[in-house]
PDB file of N, CA, C and O in Angstrom:
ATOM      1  N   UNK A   1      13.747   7.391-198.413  1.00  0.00           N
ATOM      2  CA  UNK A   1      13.140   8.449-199.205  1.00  0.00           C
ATOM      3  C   UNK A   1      12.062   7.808-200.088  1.00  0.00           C
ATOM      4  O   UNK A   1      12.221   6.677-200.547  1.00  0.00           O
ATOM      5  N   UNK A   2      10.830   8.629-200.351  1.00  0.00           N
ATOM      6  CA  UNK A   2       9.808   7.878-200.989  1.00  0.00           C
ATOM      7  C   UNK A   2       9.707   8.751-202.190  1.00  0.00           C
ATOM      8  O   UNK A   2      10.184   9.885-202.242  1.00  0.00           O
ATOM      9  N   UNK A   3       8.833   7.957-203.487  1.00  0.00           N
ATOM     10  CA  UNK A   3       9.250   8.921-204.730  1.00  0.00           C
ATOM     11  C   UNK A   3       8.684  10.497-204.584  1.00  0.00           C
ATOM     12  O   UNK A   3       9.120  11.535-205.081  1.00  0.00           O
ATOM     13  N   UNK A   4       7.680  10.285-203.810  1.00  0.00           N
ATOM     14  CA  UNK A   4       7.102  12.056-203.503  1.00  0.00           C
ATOM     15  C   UNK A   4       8.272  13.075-203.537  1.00  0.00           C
ATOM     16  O   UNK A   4       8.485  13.949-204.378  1.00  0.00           O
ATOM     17  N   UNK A   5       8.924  12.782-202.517  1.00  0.00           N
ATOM     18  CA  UNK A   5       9.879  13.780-201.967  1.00  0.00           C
ATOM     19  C   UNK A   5      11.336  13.837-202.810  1.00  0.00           C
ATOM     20  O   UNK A   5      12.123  14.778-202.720  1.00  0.00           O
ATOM     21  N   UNK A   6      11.589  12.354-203.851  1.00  0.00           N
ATOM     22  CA  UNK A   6      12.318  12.660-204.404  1.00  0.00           C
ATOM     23  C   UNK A   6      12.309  12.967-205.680  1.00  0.00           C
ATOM     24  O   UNK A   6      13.238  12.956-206.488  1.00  0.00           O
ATOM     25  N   UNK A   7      10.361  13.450-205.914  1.00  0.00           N
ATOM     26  CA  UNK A   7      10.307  13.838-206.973  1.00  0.00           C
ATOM     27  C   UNK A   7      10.318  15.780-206.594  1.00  0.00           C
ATOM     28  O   UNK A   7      10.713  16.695-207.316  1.00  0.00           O
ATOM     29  N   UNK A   8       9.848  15.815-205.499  1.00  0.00           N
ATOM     30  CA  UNK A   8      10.165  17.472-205.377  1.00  0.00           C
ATOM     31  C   UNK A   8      11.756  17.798-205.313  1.00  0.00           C
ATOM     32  O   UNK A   8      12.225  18.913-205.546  1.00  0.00           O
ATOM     33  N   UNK A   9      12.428  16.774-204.999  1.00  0.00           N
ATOM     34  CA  UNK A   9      13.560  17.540-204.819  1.00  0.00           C
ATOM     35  C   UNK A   9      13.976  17.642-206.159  1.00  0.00           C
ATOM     36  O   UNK A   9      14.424  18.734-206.510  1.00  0.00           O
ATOM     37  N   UNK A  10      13.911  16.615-207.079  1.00  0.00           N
ATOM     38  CA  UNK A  10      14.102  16.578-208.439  1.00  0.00           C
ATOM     39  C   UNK A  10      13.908  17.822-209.480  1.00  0.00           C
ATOM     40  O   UNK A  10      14.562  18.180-210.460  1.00  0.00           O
ATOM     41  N   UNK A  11      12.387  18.476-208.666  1.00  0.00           N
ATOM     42  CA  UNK A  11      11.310  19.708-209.257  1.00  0.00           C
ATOM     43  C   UNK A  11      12.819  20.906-208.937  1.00  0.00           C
ATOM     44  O   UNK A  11      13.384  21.585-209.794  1.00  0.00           O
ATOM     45  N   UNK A  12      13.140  20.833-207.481  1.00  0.00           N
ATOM     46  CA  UNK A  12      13.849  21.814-206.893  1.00  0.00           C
ATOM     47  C   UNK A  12      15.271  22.150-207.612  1.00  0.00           C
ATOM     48  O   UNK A  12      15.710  23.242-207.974  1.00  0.00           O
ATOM     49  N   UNK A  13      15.813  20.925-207.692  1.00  0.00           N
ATOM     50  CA  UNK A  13      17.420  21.133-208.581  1.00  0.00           C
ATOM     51  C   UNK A  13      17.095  21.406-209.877  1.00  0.00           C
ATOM     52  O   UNK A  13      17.708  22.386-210.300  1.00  0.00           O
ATOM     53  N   UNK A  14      16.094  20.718-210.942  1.00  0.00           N
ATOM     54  CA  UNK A  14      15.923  21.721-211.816  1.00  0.00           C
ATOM     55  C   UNK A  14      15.530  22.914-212.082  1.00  0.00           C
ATOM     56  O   UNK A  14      15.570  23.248-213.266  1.00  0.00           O
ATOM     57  N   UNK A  15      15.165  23.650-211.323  1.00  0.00           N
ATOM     58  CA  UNK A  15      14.729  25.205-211.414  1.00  0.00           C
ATOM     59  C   UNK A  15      15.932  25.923-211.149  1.00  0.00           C
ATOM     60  O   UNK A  15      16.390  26.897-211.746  1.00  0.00           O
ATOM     61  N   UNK A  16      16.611  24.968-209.649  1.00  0.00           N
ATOM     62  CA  UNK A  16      17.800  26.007-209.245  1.00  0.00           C
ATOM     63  C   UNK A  16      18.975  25.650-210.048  1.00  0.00           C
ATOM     64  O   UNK A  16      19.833  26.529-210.120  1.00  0.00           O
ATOM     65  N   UNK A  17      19.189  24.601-210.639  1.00  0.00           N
ATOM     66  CA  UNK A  17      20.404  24.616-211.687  1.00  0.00           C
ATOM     67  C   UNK A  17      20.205  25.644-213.072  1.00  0.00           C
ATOM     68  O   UNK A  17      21.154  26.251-213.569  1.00  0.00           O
ATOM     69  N   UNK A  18      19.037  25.706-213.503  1.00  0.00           N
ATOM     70  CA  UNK A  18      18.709  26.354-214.133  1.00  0.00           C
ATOM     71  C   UNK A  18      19.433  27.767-214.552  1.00  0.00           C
ATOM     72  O   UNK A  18      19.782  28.260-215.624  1.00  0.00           O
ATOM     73  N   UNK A  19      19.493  28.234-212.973  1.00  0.00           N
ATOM     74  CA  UNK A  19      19.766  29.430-212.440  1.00  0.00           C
ATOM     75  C   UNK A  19      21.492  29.417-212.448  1.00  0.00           C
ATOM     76  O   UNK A  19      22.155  30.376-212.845  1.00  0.00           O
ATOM     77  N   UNK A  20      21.953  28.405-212.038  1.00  0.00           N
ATOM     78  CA  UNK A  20      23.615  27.950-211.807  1.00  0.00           C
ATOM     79  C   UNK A  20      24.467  27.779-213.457  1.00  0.00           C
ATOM     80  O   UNK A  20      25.615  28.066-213.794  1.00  0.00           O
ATOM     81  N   UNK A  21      22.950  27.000-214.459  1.00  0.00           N
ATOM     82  CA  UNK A  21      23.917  26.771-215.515  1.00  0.00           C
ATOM     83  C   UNK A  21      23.663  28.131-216.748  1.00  0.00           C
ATOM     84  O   UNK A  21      24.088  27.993-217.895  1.00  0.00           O
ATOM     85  N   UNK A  22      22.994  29.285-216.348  1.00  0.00           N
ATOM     86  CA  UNK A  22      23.405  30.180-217.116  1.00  0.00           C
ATOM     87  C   UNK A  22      24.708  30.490-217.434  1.00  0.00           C
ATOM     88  O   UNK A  22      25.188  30.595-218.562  1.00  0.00           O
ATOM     89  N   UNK A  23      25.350  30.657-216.172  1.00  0.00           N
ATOM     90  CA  UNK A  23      27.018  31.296-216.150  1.00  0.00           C
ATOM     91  C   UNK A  23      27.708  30.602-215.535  1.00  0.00           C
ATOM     92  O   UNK A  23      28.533  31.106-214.773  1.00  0.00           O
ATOM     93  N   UNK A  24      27.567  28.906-215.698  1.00  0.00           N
ATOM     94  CA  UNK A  24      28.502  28.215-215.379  1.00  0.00           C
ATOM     95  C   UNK A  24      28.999  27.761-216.600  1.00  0.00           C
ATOM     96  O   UNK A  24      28.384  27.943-217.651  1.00  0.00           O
ATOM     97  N   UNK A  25      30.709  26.839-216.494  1.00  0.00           N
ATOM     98  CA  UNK A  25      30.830  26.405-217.617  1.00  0.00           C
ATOM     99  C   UNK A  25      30.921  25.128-217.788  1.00  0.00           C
ATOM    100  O   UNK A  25      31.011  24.398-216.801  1.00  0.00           O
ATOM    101  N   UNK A  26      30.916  24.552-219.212  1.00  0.00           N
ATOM    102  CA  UNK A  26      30.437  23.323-219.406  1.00  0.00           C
ATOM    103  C   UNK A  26      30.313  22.095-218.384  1.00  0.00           C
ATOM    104  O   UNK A  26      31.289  22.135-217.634  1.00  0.00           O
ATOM    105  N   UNK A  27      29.576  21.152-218.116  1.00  0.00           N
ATOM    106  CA  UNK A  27      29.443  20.363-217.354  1.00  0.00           C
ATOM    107  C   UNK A  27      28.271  19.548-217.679  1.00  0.00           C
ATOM    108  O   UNK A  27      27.386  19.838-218.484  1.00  0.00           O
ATOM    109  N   UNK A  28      28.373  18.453-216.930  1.00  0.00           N
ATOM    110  CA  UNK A  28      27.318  17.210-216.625  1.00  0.00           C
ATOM    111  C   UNK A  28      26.079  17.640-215.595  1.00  0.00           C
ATOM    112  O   UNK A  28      26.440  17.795-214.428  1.00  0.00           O
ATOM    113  N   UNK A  29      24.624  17.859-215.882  1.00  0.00           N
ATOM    114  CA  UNK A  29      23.656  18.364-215.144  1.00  0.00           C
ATOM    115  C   UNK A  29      23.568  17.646-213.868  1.00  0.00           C
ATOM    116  O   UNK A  29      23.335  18.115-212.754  1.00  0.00           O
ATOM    117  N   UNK A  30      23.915  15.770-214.402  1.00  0.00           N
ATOM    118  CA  UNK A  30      24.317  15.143-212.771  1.00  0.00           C
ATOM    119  C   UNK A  30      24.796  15.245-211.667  1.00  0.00           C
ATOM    120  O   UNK A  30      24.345  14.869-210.585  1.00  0.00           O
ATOM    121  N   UNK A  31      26.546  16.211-212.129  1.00  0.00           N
ATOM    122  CA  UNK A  31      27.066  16.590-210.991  1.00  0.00           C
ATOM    123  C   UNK A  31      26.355  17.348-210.052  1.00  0.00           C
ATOM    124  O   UNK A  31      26.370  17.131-208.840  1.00  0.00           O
ATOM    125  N   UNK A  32      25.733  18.236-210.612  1.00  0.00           N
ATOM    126  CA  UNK A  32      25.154  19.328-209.882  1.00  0.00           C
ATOM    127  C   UNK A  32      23.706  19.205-209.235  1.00  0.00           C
ATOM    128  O   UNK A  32      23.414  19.849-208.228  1.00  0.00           O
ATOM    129  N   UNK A  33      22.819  18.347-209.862  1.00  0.00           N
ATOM    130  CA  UNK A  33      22.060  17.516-209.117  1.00  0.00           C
ATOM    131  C   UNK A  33      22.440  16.897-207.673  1.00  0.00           C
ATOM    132  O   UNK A  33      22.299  17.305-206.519  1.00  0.00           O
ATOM    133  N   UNK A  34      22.911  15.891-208.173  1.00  0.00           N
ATOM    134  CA  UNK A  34      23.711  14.998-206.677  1.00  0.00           C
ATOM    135  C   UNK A  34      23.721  15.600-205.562  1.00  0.00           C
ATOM    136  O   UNK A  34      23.155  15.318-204.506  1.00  0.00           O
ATOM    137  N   UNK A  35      24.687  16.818-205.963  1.00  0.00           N
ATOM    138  CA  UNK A  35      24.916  17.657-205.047  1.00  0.00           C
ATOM    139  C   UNK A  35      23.766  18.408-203.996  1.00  0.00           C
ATOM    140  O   UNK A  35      23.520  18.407-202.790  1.00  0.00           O
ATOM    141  N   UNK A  36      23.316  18.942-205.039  1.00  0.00           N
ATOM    142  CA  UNK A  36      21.809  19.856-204.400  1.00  0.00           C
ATOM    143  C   UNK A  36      21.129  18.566-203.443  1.00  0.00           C
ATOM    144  O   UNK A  36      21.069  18.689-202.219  1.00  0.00           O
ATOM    145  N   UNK A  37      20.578  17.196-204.214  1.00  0.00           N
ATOM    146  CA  UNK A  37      19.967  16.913-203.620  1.00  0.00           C
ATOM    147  C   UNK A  37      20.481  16.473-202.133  1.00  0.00           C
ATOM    148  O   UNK A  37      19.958  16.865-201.090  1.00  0.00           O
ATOM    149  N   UNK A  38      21.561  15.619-202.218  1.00  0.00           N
ATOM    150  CA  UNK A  38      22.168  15.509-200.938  1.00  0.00           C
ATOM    151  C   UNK A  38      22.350  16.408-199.813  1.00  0.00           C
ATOM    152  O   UNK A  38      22.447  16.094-198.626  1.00  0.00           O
ATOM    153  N   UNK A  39      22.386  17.633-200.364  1.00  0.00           N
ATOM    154  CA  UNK A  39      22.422  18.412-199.370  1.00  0.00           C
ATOM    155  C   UNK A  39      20.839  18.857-198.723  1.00  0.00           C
ATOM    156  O   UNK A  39      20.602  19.238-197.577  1.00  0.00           O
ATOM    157  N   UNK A  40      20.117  18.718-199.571  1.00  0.00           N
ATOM    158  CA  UNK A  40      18.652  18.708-199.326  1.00  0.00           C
ATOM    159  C   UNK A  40      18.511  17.782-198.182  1.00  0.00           C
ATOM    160  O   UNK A  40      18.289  18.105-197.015  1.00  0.00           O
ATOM    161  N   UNK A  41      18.695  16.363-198.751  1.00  0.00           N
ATOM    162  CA  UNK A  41      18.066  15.164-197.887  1.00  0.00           C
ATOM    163  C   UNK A  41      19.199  15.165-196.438  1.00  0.00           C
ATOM    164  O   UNK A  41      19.360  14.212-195.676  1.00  0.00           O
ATOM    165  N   UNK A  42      19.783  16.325-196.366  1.00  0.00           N
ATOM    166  CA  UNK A  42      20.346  15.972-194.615  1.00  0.00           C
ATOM    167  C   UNK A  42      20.318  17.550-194.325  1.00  0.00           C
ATOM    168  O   UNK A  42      21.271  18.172-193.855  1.00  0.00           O
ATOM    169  N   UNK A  43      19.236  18.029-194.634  1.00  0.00           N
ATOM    170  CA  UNK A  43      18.362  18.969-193.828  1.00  0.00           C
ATOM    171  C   UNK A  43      18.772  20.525-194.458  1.00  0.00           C
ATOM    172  O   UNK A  43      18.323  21.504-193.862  1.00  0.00           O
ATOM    173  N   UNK A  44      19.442  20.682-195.404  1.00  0.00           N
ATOM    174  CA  UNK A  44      19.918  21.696-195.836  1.00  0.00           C
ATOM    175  C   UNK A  44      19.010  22.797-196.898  1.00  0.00           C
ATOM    176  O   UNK A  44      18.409  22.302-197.852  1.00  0.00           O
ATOM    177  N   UNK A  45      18.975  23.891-196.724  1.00  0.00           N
ATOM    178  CA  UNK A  45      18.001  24.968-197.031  1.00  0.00           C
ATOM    179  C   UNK A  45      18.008  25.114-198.297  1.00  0.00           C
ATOM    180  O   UNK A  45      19.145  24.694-198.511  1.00  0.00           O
ATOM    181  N   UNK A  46      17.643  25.364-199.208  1.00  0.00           N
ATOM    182  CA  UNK A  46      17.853  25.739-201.121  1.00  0.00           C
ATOM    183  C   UNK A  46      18.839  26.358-200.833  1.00  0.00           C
ATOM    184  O   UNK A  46      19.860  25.704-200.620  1.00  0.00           O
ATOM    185  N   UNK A  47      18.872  27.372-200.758  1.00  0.00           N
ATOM    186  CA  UNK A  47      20.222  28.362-200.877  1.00  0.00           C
ATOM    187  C   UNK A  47      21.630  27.421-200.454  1.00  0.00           C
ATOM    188  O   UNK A  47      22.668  27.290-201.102  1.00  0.00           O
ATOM    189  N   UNK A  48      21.239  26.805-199.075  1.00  0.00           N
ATOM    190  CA  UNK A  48      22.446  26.433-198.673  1.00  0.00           C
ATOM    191  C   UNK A  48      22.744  25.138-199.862  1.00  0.00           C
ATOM    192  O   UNK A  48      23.910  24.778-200.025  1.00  0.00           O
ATOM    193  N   UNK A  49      22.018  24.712-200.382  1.00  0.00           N
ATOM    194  CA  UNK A  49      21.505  23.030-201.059  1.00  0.00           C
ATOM    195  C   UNK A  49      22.464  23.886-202.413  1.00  0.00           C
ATOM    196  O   UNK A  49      23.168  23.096-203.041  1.00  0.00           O
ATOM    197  N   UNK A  50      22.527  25.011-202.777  1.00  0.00           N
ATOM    198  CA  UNK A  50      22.738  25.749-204.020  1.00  0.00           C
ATOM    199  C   UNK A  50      24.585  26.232-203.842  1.00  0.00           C
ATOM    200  O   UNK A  50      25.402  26.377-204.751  1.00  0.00           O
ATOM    201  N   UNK A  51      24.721  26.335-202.848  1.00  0.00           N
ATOM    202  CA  UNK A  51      26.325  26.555-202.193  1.00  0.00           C
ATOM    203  C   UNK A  51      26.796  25.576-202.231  1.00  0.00           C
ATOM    204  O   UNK A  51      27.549  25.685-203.199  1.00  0.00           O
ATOM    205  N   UNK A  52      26.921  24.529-201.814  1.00  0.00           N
ATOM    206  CA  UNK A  52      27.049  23.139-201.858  1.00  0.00           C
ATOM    207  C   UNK A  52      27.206  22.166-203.331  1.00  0.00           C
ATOM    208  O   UNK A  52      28.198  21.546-203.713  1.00  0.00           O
ATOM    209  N   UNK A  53      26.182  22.257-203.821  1.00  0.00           N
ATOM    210  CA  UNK A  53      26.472  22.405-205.474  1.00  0.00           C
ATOM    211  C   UNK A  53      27.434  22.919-205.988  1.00  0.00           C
ATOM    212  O   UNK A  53      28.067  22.234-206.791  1.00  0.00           O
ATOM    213  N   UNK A  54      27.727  23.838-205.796  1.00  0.00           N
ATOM    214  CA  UNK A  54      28.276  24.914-207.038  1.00  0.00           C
ATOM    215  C   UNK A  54      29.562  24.554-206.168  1.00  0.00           C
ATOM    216  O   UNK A  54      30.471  24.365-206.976  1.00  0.00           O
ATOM    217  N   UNK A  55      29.964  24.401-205.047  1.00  0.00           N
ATOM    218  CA  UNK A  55      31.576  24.155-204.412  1.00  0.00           C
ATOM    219  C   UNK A  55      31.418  22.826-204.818  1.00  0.00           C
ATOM    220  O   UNK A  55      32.490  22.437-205.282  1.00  0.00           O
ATOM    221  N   UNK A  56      30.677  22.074-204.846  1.00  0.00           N
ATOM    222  CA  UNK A  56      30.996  20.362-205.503  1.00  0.00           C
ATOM    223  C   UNK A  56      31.749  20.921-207.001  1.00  0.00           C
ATOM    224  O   UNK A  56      32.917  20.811-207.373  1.00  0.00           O
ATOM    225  N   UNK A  57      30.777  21.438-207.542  1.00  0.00           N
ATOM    226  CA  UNK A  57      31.295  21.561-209.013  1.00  0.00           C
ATOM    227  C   UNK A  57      32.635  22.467-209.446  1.00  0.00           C
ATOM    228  O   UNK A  57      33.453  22.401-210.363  1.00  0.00           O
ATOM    229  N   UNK A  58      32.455  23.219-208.466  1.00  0.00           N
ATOM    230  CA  UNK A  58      34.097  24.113-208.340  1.00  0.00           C
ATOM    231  C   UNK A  58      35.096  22.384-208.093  1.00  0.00           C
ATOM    232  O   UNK A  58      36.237  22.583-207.676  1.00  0.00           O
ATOM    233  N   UNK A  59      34.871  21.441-208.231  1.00  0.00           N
ATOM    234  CA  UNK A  59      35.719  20.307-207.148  1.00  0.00           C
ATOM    235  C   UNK A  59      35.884  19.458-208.482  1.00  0.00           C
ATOM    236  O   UNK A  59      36.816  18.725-208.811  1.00  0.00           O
ATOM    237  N   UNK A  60      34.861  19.728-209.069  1.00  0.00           N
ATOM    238  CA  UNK A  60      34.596  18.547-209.962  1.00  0.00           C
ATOM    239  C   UNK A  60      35.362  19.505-211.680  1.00  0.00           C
ATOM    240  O   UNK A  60      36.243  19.091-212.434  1.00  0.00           O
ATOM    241  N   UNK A  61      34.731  20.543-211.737  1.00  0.00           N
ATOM    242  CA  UNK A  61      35.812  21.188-213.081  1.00  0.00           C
ATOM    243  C   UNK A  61      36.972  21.781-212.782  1.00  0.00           C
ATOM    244  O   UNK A  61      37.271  22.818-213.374  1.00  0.00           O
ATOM    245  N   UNK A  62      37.779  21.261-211.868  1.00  0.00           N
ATOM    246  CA  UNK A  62      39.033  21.147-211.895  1.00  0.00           C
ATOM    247  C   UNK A  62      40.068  20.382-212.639  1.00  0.00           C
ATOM    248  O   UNK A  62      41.260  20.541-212.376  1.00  0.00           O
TER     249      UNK A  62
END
């Protein structure tokens, strides 16, 4: 990965966490990063990149 692309994806999880940490509850912005992006970098769609997240973090505030 070169910084281009891991600066858009960077652009991408902050807009869409944005959206996740209105009515989520407390947490680390990292977890939910990680998540998005990984699912990004092995071909996965925003939305799907945004499902993926949010079931990490269902995993993680347990």
């Amino acid at each position: 990965m070169n910084v281009a692309t891991l600066t858009e994806l960077l652009r991408d999880a902050e807009q869409r966490h944005g959206l996740y940490e209105a009515s989520a509850p407390k947490h680390h912005w990292s977890d939910w990063y990680a998540a998005f992006i990984v699912a990004r970098a092995h071909g996965k769609s925003v939305e799907e990149s945004e499902i993926a997240a949010a079931l990490h973090m269902d995993e993680v505030l347990k």
